[in-house]
LUMKOLTI-676664 format. One record per residue (C-alpha): residue number from 0; residue in one letter; y, x, z. Coordinates in steps of 0.1 Angstrom, whole numbers. Example, Ala and Ser with C-alpha at 12.3 -4.5 7.8 and 13.67 -1.06 7.14 Angstrom:
<recs>
+-----+------+-------+-------+-------+
: pos : code :     y :     x :     z :
+-----+------+-------+-------+-------+
:   0 :    A :   -45 :   123 :    78 :
:   1 :    S :   -11 :   137 :    71 :
+-----+------+-------+-------+-------+
</recs>
This chain:
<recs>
+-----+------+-------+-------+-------+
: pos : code :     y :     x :     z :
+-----+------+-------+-------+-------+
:   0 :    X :    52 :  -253 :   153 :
:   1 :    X :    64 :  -230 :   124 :
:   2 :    X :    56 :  -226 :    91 :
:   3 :    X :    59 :  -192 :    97 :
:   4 :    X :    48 :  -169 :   126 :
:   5 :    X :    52 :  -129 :   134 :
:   6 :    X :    24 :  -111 :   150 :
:   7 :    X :    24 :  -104 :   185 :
:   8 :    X :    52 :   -77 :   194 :
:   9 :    X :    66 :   -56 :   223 :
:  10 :    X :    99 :   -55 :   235 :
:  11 :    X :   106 :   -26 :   219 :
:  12 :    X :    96 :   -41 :   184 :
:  13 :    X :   110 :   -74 :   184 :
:  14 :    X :   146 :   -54 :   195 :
:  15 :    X :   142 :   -34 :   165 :
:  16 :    X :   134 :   -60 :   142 :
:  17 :    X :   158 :   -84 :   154 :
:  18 :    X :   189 :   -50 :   147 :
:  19 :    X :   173 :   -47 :   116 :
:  20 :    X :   177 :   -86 :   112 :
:  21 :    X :   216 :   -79 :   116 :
:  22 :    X :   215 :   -48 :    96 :
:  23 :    X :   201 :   -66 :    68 :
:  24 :    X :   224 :   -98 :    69 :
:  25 :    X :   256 :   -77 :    78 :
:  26 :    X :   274 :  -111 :    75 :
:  27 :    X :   259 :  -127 :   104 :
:  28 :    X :   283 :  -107 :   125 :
:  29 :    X :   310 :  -122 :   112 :
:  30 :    X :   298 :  -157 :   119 :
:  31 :    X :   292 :  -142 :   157 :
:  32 :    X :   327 :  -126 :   164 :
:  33 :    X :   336 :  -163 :   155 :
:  34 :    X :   314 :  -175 :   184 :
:  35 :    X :   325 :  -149 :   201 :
:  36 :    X :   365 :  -159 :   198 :
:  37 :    X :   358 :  -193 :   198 :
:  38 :    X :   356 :  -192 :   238 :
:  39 :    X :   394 :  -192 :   232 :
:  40 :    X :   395 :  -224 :   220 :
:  41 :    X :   401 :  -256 :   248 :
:  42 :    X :   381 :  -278 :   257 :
:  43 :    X :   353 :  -277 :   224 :
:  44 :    X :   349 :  -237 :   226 :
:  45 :    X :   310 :  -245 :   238 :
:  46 :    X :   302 :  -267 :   208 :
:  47 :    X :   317 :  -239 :   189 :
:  48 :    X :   295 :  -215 :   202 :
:  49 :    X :   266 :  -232 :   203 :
:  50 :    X :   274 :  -242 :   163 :
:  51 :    X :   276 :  -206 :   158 :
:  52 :    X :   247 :  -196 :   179 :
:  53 :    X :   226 :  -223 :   158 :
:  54 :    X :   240 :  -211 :   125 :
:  55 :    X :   226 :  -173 :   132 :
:  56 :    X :   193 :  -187 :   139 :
:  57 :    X :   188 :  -206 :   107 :
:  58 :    X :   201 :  -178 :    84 :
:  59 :    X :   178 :  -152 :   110 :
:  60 :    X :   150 :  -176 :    99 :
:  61 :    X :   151 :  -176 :    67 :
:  62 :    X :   154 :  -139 :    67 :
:  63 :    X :   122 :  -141 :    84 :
:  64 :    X :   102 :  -163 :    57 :
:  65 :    X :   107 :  -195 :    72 :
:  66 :    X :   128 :  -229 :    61 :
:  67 :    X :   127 :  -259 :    75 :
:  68 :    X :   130 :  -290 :    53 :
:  69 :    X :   121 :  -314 :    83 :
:  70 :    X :   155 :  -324 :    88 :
:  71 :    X :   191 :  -310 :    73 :
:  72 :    X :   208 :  -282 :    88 :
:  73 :    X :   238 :  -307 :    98 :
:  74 :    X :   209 :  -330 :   118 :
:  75 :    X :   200 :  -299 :   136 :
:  76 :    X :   230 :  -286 :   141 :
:  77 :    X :   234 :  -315 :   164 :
:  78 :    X :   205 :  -313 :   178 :
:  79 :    X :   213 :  -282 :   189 :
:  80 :    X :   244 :  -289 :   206 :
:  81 :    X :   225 :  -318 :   225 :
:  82 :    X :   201 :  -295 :   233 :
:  83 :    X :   223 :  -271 :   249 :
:  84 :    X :   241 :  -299 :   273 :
:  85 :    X :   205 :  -307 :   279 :
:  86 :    X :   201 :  -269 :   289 :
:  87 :    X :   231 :  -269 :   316 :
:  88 :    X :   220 :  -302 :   329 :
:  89 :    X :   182 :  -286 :   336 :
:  90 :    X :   194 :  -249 :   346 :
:  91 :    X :   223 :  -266 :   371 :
:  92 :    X :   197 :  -285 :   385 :
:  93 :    X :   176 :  -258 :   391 :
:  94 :    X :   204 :  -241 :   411 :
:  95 :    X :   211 :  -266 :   435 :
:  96 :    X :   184 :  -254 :   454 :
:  97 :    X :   191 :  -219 :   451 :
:  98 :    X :   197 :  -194 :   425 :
:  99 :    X :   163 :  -181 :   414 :
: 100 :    X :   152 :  -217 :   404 :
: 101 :    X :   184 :  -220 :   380 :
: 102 :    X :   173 :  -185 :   366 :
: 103 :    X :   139 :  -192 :   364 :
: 104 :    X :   150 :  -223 :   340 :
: 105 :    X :   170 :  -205 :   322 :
: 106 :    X :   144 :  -178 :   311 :
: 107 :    X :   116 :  -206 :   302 :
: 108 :    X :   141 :  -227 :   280 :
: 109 :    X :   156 :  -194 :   264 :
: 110 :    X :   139 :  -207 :   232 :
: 111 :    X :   151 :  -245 :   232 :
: 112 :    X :   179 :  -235 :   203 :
: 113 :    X :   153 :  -219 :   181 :
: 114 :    X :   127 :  -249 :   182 :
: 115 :    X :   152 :  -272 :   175 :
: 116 :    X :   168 :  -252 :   145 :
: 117 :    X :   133 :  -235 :   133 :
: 118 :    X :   111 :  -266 :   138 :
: 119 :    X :   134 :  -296 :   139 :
: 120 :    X :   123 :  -307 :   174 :
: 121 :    X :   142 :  -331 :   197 :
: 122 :    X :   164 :  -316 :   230 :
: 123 :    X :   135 :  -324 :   250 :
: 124 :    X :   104 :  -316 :   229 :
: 125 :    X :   123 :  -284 :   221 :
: 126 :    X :   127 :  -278 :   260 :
: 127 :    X :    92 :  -286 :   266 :
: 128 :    X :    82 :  -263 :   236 :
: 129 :    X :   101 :  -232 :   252 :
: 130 :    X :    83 :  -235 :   284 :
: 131 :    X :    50 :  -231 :   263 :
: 132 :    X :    60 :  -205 :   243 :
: 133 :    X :    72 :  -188 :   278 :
: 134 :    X :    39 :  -192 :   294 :
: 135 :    X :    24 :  -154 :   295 :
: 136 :    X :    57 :  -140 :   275 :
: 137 :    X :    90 :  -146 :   308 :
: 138 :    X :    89 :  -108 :   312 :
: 139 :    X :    93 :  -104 :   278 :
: 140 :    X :   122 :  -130 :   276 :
: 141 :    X :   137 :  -112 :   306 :
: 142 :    X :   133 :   -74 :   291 :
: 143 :    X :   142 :   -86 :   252 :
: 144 :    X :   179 :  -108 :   262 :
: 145 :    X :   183 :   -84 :   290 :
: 146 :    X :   189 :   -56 :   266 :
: 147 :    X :   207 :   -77 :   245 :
: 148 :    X :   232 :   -90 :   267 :
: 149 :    X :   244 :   -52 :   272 :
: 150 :    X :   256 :   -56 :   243 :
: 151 :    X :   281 :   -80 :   258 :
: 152 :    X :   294 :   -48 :   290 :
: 153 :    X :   316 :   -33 :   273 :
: 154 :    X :   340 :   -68 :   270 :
: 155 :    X :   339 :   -67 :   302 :
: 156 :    X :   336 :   -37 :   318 :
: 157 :    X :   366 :   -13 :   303 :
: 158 :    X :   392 :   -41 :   310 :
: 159 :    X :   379 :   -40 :   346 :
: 160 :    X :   380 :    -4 :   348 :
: 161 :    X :   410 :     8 :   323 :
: 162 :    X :   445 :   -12 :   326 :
: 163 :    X :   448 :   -31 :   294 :
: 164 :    X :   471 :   -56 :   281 :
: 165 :    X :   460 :   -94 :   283 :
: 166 :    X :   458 :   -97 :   246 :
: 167 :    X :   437 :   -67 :   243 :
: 168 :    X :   414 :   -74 :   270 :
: 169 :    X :   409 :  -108 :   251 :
: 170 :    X :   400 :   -91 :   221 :
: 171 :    X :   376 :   -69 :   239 :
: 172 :    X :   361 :  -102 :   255 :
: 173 :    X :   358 :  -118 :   222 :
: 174 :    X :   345 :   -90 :   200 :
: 175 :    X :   316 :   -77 :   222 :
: 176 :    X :   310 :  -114 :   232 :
: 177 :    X :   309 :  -116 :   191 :
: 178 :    X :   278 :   -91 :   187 :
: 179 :    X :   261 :  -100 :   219 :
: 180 :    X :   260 :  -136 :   205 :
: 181 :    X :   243 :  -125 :   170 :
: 182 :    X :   222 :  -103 :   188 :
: 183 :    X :   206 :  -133 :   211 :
: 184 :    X :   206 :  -156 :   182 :
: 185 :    X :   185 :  -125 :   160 :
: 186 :    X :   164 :  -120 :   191 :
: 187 :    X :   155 :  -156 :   197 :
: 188 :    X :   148 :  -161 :   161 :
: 189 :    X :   122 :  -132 :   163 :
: 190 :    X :   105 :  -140 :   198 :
: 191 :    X :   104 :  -174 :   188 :
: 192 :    X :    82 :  -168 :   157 :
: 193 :    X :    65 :  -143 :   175 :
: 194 :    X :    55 :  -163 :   200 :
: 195 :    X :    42 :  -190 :   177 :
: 196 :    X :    10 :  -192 :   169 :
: 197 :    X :     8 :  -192 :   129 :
: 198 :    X :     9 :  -228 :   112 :
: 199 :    X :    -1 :  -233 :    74 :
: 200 :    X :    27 :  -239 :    50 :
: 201 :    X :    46 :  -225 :    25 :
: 202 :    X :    81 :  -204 :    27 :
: 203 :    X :    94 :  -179 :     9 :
: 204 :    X :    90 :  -140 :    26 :
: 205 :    X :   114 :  -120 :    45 :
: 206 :    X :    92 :   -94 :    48 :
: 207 :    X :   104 :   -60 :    48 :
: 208 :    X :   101 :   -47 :    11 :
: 209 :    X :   110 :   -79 :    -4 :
: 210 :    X :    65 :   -87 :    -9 :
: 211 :    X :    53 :  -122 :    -3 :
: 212 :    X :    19 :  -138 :     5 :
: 213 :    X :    11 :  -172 :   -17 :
: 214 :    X :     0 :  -201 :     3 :
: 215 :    X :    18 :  -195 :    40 :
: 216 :    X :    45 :  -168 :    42 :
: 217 :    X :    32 :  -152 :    76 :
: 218 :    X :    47 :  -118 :    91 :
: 219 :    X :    27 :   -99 :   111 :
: 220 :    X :    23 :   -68 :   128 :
: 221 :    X :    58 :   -67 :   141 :
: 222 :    X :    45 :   -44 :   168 :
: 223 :    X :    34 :   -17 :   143 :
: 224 :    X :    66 :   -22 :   121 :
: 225 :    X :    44 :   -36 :    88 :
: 226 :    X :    62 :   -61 :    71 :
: 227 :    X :    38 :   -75 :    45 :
: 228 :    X :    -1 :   -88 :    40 :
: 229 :    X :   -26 :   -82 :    12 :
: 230 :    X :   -43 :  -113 :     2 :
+-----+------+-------+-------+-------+
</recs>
């Protein structure tokens, strides 16, 4: 578990903290237009994108209050990428029977990336983590990426609709992709502390207003927008 958890939220909450996540670490975009291109690339574009997916979730962490010193950030960078061919292999097993299964998997291991970059778990144990954290939260999941991924239509929509050049219609694809990419990683980040039931340890805060709590730094009240503790 993390050394740092966020209070219970709402959809509506965790969306708005996780733009003002990206609004506060304007930088992150960049790093996710790079995902966002790198589906360009032959052959290696998923490890790209998964390295860039993973990247946005450690910096979205820290912003949060928590850092992991379990295990470097090149160790879980692997991890992560293990984690995700560990992801296919589970959601494409799930569609063999028929496509609800697949989706199903693919809601209850949404959080697999963020245990392994957040809490240095192994592929599996960060599978197996992601169920638990799902148990009680799926519709959330579902709402949260769902909204998130709309941040992706545009990419795909106006070259499907308007006559573009190839090139442009690239760009499009890669761009949108770009944002849609740092929004999942800032919205995975968030749920996945959220979701976490609060652990003892000590972290620096990323609470709004720049206060911090000695001892564990623990965010709460994400639902009702309050950003620090008085103890």
């Amino acid at each position: 578990m993390s050394q740092t958890s966020v209070g219970n939220g709402d959809v509506r909450s965790i969306l708005s903290r996780s733009a003002t996540l990206v609004g506060e670490t304007p930088l992150t975009l960049g790093l996710g237009l790079l995902g966002g291109f790198a589906v360009f690339v032959p052959i290696v574009w998923p490890v790209l994108v998964v390295l860039a997916f993973a990247g946005l979730i450690e910096v979205f962490a820290r912003e949060l209050g928590h850092q992991t010193r379990e295990r470097s950030l090149v160790v879980r960078l692997v991890l992560a990428v293990l984690g995700a061919a560990l992801l296919v292999v589970f959601i494409a097993f799930g569609g063999l029977f028929v496509v609800l299964p697949g989706v199903y998997v693919a809601i209850v291991t949404a959080l697999t990336i963020p245990a392994i970059v957040i809490d240095s778990h192994g592929p599996l144990g960060a599978v197996l983590e992601s169920v638990a954290l799902a148990r009680g939260n799926a519709i959330r999941i579902v709402a949260i990426l769902g909204a998130v991924s709309l941040l992706a239509a545009p990419g795909l929509i106006v070259p499907a609709v308007v006559t573009v050049p190839g090139p442009t219609a690239d760009v499009l694809l890669g761009f949108f992709g770009g944002v849609a990419l740092t929004g999942w990683a800032a919205a995975t980040a968030t749920m996945y502390l959220t979701f976490t039931p609060t652990n003892v340890g000590s972290s620096s805060s990323g609470l709004p207003g720049g206060e911090s709590t000695d001892g564990a730094a623990t965010l709460k009240d994400v639902g009702a927008g309050t950003g620090s503790t008085d103890e």
